[in-house]
C-alpha positions in Angstrom: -5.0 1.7 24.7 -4.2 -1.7 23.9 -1.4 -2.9 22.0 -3.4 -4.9 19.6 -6.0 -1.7 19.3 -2.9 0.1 18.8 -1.9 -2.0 16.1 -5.3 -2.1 14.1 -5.3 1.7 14.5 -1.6 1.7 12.7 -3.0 -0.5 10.0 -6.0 1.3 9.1 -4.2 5.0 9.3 -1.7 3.4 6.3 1.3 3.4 8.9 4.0 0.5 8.2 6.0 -0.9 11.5 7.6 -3.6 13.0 6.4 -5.7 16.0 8.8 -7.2 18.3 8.0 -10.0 20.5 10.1 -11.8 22.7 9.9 -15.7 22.1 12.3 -17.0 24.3 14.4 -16.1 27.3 16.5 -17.6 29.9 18.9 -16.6 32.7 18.2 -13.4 34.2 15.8 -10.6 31.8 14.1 -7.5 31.5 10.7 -9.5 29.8 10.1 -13.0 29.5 8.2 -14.3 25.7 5.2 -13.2 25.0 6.5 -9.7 25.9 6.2 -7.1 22.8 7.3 -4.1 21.3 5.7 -1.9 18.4 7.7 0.1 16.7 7.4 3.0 13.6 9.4 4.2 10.8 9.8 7.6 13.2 11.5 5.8 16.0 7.9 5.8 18.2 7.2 3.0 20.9 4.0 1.2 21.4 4.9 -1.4 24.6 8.4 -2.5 25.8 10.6 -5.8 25.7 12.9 -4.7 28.3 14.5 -1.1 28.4 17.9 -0.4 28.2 20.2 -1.6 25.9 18.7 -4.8 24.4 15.8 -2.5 23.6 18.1 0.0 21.8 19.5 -3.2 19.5 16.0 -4.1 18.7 14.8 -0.8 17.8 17.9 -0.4 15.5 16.8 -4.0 13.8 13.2 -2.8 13.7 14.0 -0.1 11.6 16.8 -1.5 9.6 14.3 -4.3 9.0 11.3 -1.9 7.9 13.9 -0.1 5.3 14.3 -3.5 3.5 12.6 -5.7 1.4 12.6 -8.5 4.1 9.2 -9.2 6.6 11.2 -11.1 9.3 13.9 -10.9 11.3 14.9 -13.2 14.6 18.2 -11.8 16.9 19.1 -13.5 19.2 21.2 -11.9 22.0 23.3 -12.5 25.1 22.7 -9.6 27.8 25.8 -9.6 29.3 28.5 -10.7 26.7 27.3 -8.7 23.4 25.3 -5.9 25.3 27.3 -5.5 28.8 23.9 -5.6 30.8 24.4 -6.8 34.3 21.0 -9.2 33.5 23.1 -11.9 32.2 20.8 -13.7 30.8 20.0 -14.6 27.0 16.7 -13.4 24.9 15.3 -14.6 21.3 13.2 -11.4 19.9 11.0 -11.9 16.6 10.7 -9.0 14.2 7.5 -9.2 11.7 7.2 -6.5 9.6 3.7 -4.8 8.7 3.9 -2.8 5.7 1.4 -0.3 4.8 -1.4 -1.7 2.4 -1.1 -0.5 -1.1 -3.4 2.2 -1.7 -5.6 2.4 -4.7 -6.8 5.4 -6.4 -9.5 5.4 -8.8 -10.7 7.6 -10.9 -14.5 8.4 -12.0 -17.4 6.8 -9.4 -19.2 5.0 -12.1 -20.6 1.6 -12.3 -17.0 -0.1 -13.3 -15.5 2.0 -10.7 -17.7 1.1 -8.0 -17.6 -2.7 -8.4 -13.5 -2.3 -8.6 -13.6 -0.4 -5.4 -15.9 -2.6 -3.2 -13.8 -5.8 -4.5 -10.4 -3.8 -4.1 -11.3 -3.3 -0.7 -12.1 -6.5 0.0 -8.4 -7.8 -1.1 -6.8 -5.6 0.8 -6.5 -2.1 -0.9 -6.5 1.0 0.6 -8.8 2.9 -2.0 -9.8 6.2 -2.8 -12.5 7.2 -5.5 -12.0 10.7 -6.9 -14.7 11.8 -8.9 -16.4 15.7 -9.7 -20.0 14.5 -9.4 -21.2 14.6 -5.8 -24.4 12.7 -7.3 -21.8 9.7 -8.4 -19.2 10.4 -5.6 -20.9 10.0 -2.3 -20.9 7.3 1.0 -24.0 5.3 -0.1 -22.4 4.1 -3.7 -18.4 3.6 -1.9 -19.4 2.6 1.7 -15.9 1.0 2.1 -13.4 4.4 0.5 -12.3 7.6 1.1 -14.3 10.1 -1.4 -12.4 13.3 -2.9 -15.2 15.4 -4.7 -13.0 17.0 -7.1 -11.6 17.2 -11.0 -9.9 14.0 -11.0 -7.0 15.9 -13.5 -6.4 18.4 -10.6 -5.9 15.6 -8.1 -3.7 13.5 -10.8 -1.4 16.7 -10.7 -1.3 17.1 -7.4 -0.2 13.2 -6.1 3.3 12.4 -5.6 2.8 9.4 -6.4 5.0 5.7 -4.9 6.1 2.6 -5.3 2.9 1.4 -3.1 0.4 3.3 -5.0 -2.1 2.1 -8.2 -3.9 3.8 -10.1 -6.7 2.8 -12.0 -8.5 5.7 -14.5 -12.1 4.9 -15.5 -13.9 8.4 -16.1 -16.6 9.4 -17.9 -15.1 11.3 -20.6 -12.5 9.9 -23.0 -10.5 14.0 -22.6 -10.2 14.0 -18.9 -9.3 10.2 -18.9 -6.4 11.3 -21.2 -5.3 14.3 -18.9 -5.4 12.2 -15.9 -3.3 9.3 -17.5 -0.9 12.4 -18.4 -0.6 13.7 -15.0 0.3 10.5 -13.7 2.4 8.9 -16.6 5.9 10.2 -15.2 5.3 9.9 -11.5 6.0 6.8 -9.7 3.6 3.8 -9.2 3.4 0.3 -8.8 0.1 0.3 -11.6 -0.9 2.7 -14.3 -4.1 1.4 -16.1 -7.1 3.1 -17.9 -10.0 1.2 -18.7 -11.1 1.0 -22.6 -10.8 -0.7 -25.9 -7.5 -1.8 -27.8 -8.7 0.9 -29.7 -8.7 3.5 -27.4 -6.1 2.3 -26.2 -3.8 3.0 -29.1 -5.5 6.2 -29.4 -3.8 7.5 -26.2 -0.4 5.7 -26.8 -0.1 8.1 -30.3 -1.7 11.1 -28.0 0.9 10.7 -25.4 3.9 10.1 -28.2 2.6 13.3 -29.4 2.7 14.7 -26.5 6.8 14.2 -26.0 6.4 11.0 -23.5 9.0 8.4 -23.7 8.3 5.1 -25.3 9.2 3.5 -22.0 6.5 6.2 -20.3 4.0 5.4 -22.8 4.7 1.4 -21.8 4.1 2.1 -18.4 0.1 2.0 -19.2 -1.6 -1.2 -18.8 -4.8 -0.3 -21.4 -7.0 -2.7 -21.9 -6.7 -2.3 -18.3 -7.5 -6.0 -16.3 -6.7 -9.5 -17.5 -8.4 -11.0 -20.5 -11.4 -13.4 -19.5 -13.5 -11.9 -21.6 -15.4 -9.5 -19.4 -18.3 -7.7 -20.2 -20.5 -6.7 -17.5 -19.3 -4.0 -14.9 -18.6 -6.6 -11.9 -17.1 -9.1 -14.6 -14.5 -6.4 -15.7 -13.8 -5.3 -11.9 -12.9 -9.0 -11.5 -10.7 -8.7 -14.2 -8.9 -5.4 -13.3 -8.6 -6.4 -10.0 -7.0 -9.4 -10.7 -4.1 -7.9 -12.6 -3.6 -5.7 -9.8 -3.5 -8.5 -7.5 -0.9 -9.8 -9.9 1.4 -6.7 -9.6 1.0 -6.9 -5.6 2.5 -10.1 -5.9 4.9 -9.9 -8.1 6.6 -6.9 -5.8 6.4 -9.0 -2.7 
């Protein structure tokens, strides 16, 4: 396959790595610039700048590089005095790191949900709708997401949760909005938000007290979920969440 196809394919299966590409060379090397070099949090290969030792070091940076908060790295190496390669030449390698996109779940298909998942999508989430209702759940409604036709709370228990992952609750029933919100309330996550009224909203901050949740848990939820334009129409409040969520992606970069 190639390299690029290979690439898109990492990017759309969620898969974070590092591409390497020689950018300048001279004296005697393995690859000349333009050459690349994929590689993935396991230590996989997609390509080659070279082989042998100078392909070891950049592996090691690759993965050092995907472990940190950094997106680019540039080594620049002498084959024969740093690496002892008979080459003796010299090669500048560029790291750029792709990360995985964030990945969105969202709770309940309904008419907020649906306009929050197409324009989600759009931005660059990775979403998933979960919803019980096959009739509200299906391909025609979320062209763009993975579908899960299940009890949202069941899901919400079963998710590990991350610091790339966002959650955004918007059922139809005030009860299973609260059990999702406290499935997911001590797990990790970049975004906790459920979508209601400042009344409601305090309405599940004294349920989850109640419930023996920390203050700085029950802080954790953005409700009114979305930024405050005044949104009242389903695409007008997806505008709104999604902006707030676009907010938080930022923020973390």
């Amino acid at each position: 396959m190639d390299l690029y196809a290979e690439m898109a394919a990492l990017v759309s299966e969620g898969r974070p790595f590092v591409l390497a590409t020689v950018i300048e060379s001279a004296g005697s090397t393995p690859q000349k610039p333009g050459s690349k070099l994929v590689v993935l949090e396991d230590g996989s290969l997609r390509g080659t700048v070279g082989g042998g030792a100078i392909e070891h070091q950049i592996i090691q940076a690759a993965q050092a590089l995907l472990a940190s908060p950094e997106h680019t790295r540039i080594i620049e190496t002498h084959l024969t005095h740093e690496l002892g390669m008979c080459c003796g030449g010299r090669m500048k390698v560029f790291l750029e790191k792709h990360g995985a996109p964030p990945r969105l779940t969202v709770f309940g298909a309904g008419h907020v949900a649906r306009e929050l998942a197409s324009l989600a999508h759009r931005v660059g989430f990775r979403v998933t709708v979960v919803d019980a209702r096959p009739e509200w759940a299906n391909p025609e409604r979320f062209p763009d997401c993975e579908l899960l036709v299940k009890d949202p709370a069941d899901h919400a228990r079963a998710l590990p949760g991350g610091p790339e992952h966002y959650f955004c609750v918007t059922t139809h029933d005030h009860p299973l909005d609260q059990a999702v919100v406290e499935a997911l309330l001590d797990k990790p996550s970049a975004y906790l938000g459920v979508i209601g009224s400042r009344r409601k909203a305090e309405r599940f901050r004294m349920r989850l007290r109640a419930a023996g949740f920390t203050e700085p848990a029950v802080e954790r939820l953005r409700s009114p979920m979305g930024v405050d334009i005044g949104a009242l129409t389903p695409q007008e409040i997806a505008v709104s969440i999604v902006g707030e969520l676009i907010q938080v992606r930022r923020q973390s970069e």
